[in-house]
C-alpha positions in Angstrom: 106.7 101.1 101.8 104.1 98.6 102.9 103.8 97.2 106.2 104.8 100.2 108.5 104.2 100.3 112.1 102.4 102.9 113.2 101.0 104.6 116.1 97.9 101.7 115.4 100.1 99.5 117.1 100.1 101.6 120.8 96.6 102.2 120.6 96.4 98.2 120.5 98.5 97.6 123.6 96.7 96.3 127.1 96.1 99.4 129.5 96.0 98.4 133.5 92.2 97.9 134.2 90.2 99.8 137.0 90.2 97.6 140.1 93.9 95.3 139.3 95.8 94.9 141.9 100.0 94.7 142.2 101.1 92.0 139.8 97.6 91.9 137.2 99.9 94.1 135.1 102.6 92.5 134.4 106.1 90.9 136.3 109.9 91.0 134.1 112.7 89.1 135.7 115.8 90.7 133.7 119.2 88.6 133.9 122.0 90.8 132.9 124.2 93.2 134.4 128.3 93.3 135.3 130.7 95.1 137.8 131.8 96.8 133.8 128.7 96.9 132.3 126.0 97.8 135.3 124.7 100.7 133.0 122.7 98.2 130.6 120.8 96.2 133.4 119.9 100.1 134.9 118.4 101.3 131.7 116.5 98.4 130.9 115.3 97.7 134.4 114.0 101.3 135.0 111.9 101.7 131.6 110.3 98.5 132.7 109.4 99.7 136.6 107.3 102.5 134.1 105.1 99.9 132.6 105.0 96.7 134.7 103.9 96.3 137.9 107.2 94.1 139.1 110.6 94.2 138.3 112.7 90.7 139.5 116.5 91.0 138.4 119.5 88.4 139.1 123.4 90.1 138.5 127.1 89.6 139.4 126.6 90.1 143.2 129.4 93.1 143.0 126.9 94.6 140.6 124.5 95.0 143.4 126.8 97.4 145.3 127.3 99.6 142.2 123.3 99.6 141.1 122.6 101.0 144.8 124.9 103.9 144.7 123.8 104.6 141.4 119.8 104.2 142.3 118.7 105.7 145.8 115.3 103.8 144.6 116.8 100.5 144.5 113.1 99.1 145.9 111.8 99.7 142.7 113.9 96.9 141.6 113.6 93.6 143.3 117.5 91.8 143.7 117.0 87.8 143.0 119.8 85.3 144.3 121.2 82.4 141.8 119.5 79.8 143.9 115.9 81.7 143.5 116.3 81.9 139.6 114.0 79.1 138.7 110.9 80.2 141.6 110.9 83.9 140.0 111.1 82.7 136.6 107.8 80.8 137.1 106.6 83.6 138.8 107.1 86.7 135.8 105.3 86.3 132.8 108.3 87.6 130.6 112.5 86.7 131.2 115.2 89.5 129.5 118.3 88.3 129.5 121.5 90.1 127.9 121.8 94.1 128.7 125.5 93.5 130.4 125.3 90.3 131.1 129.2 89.3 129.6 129.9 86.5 128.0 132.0 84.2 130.3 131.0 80.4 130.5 129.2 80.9 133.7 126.9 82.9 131.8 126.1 80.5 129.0 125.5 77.6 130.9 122.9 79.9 133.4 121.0 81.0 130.1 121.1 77.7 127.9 119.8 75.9 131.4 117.0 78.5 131.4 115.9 78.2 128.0 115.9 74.5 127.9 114.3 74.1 131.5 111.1 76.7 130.5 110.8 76.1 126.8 107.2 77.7 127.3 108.2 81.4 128.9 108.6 84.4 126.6 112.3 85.4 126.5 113.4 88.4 125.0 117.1 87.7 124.1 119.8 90.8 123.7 123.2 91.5 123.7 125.6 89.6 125.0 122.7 86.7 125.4 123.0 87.1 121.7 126.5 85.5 121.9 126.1 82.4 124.2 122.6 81.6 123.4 122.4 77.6 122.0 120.6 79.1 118.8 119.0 75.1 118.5 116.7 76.3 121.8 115.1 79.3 120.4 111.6 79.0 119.5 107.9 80.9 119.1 108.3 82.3 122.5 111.4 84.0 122.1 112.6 87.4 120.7 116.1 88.6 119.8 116.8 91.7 118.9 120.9 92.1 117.6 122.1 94.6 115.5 123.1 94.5 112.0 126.8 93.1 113.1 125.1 90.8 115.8 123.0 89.4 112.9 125.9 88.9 110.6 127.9 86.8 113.0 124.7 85.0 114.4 123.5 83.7 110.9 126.5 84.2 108.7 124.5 85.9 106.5 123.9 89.9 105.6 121.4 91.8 107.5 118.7 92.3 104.6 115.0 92.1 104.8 114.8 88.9 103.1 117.3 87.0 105.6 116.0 88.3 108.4 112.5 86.9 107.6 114.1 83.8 106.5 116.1 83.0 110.1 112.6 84.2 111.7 111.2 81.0 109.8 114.1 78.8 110.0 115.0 79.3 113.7 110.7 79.8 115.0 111.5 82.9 116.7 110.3 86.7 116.4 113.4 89.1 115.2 113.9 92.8 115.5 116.7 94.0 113.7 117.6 97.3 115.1 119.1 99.7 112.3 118.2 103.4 110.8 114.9 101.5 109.6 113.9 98.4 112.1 113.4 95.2 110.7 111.0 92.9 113.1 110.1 89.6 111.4 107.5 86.7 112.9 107.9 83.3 112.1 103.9 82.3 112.5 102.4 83.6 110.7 105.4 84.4 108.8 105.3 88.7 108.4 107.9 91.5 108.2 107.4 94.6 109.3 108.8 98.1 109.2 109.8 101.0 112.0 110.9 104.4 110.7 110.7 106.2 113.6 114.2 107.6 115.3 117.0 109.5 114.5 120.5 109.7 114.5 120.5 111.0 118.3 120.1 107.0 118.7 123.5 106.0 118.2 124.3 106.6 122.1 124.9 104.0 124.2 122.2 102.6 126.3 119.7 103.3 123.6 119.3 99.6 122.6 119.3 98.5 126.7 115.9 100.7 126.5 114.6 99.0 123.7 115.2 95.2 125.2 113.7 96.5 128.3 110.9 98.5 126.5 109.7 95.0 124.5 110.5 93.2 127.0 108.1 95.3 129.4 105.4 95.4 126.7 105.5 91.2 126.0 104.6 91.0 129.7 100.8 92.0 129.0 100.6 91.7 125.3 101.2 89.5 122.1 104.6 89.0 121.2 104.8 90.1 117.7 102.9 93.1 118.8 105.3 94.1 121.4 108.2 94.1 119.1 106.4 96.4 116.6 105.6 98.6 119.4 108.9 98.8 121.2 111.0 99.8 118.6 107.8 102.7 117.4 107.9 104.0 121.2 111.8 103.9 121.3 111.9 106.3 118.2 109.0 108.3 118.7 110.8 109.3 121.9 113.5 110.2 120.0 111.7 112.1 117.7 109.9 113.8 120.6 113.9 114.4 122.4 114.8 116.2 118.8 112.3 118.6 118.1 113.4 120.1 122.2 116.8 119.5 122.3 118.3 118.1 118.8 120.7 115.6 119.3 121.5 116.5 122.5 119.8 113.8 124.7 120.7 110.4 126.4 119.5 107.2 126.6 118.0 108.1 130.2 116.1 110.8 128.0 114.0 108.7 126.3 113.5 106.8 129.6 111.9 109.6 130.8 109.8 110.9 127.1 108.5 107.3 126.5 105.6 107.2 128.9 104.2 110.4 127.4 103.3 108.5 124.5 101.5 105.9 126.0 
């Protein structure tokens, strides 16, 4: 199979340089996270403290409460109000909006008014932003990244190679389709691309919250495309790693941990 990503793509990713000081490498501002579903905002939020320098995120204010019993090291994590939103976005060079955001109109009108107001920042779109997001505003800066079923009922269309490169092209934006073999598809120039690495361990929950945050971590200091080529390698390479020492037996919050050995 042509076009496979390989460990080539990690040794191309930007390394912090000798002498950079806090913010050089790399600030996220994830939007997501619910009183229900404050795992997804947890997962993504701590692979990205492992590779940025800053971590920015806005959630349901009850959310808050939750994340802090859960992480002791809440100061990892920087808490944004609503009314903030807009200076932090200007201030992080990459927005991920999506791992348990929900879906409520509250929601949708938050991330349409986003994407329209910074045309221009790199947003990596997942999950639930998957299913509010005005499709007409998505352009060359953005990534999504649904699932097979996510796909079907975002396009209408079935989740093959050929349609996934053809909504890369139609809609401007970059696509990874996560699945047993991820599909990642760039609009300009247009180019599909493979990822074979993984295994069925990944069906757990959380595993695709670590991949939005992985990407989106990487997109902070590094081309686009290349970032979702790499995510989705160093997602399943961890995997692959988690296997060979424990077979299935590992969690999202595994791979967490495996995926900066590989960098």
């Amino acid at each position: 199979m042509k076009n496979i990503v390989s460990k080539n793509e990690i040794t191309k990713l930007n390394k912090p340089k000798s002498g950079s000081h806090k913010g050089d490498n790399g600030s996220l501002f994830i939007i997501g996270g619910s009183k229900k579903y404050h795992g997804a905002l947890l997962l993504a939020a701590t692979i990205a403290s492992k590779i940025v320098d800053l971590v920015y995120i806005f959630s349901d204010s009850e959310n808050y409460g939750v994340i802090k019993k859960l992480k002791p090291k809440l100061f990892e994590f920087i808490t944004i109000s609503r009314i903030d939103i807009p200076e932090y976005i200007i201030k992080s060079d990459v927005v991920l909006a999506g791992p348990g955001l929900g879906t409520s109109a509250k929601e949708r009108k938050l991330l349409n008014a986003l994407l329209k107001k910074f045309p221009q920042k790199k947003f990596v779109l997942d999950a639930d932003a998957l299913k509010i997001v005005d499709m007409s505003l998505l352009n060359k800066n953005h990534i999504i990244t649904p699932h097979h079923k996510e796909f079907e009922i975002l396009f209408g269309l079935k989740a093959t190679e050929l349609n996934v490169g053809k909504m890369a092209k139609r809609f401007g934006c970059i696509i990874v389709l996560k699945g047993k073999k991820d599909i990642i598809a760039s609009p300009t120039p247009k180019l599909v691309k493979f990822n074979i690495t993984g295994n069925q361990g990944m069906t757990k929950g959380g595993t695709g919250d670590v991949l939005a945050g992985l990407i989106a971590a990487l997109a902070c200091t590094n081309d686009l495309f290349l970032s979702a080529c790499a995510g989705p390698y160093l997602n399943g390479a961890a995997a692959d790693k988690l296997l060979k020492k424990v077979s299935y037996n590992y969690s999202a919050s595994d791979i967490v941990a495996e995926i900066p050995k590989l960098l």
